[in-house]
C-alpha positions as CSV (number, residue, x, y, z in Angstrom):
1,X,-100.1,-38.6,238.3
2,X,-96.3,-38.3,238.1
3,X,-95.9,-37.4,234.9
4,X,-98.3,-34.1,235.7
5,X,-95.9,-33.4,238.6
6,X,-93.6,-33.9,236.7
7,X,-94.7,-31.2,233.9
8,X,-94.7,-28.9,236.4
9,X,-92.0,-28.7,238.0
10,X,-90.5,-28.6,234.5
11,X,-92.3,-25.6,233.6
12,X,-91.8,-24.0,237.0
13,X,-88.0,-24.7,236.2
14,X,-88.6,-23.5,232.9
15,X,-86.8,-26.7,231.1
16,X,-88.2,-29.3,228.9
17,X,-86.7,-33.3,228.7
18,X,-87.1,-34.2,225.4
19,X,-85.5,-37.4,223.3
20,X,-82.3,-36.6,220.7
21,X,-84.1,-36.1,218.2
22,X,-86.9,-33.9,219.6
23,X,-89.6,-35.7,220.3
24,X,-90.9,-35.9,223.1
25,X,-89.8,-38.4,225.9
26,X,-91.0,-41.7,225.7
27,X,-92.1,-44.0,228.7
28,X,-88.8,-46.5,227.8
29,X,-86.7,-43.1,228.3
30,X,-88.4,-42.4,231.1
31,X,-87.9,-45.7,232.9
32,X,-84.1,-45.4,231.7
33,X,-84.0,-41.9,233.4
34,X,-85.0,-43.4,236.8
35,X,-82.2,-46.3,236.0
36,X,-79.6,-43.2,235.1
37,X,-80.2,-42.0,238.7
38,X,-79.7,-45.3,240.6
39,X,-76.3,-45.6,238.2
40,X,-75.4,-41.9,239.1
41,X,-75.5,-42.7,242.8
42,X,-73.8,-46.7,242.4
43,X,-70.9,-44.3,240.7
44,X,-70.2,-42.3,244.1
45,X,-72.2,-39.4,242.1
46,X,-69.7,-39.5,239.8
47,X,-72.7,-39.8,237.1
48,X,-73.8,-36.5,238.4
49,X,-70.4,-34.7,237.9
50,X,-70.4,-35.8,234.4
51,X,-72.5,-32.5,233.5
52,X,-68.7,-30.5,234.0
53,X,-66.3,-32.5,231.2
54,X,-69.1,-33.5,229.0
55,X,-69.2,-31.8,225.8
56,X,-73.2,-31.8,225.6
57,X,-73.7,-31.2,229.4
58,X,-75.4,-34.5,229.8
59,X,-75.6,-36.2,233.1
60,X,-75.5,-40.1,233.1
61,X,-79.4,-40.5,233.5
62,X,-79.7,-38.4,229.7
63,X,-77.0,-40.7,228.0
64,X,-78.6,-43.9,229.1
65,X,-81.8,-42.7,228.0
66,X,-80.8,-40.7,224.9
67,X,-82.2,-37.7,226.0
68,X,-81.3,-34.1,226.5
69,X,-82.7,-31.5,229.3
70,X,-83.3,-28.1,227.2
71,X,-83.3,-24.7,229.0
72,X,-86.6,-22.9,227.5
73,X,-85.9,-19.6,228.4
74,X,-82.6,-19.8,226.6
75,X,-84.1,-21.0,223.5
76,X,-86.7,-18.3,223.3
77,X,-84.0,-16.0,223.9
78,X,-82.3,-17.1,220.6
79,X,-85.0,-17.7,219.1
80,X,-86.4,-13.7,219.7
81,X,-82.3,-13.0,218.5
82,X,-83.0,-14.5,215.5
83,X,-86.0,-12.9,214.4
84,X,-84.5,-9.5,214.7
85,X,-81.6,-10.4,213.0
86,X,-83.9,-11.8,210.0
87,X,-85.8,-8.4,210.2
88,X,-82.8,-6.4,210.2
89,X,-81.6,-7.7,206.7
C-alpha cells in the first residue's frame, strides 16, 4: 500500500528514486531511506542541507542508501535534445 502511494506521488512529482546503478530501488534501500531521514533530523537537518555543497545533489537519506532521486522531465528533455541533434548530422 505504501509503495503505490508512494509511486504516485513520484509520478505526480514527476521524479523517479532509483539505486546507483539504475535499477530500481530495492526494499534494503528503501528501509535505509526511512533511516536517512531519522539521521537527517538527529543532524539538526543538517542532512537535509547537504543537497547545496554536494557535488551529486544528494541528501543524506540517498547516500546511506546508495541511491539517487532523478528529475524525469529533465531527462526526457535531453533525451528529445539528443535525438535532434542525432537527426541533424
Amino acid at each position: 500500500m505504501l509503495q503505490k502511494i508512494t509511486l504516485k506521488c513520484q509520478y505526480a512529482l514527476g521524479i523517479r528514486v532509483i539505486q546507483l546503478d539504475g535499477a530500481k530501488i530495492s526494499l534494503w534501500a528503501v528501509f535505509g531511506r526511512y533511516g536517512g531521514y531519522a539521521a537527517g533530523f538527529k543532524t539538526g537537518l543538517l542532512g537535509f542541507m547537504q543537497i547545496f555543497w554536494d557535488a551529486n545533489r544528494q541528501w543524506i537519506q540517498d547516500k546511506i542508501s546508495s541511491t539517487v532521486v532523478i528529475d524525469l522531465a529533465q531527462m526526457h528533455k535531453k533525451q528529445q535534445l539528443e535525438q535532434q541533434q542525432a537527426q541533424a548530422e
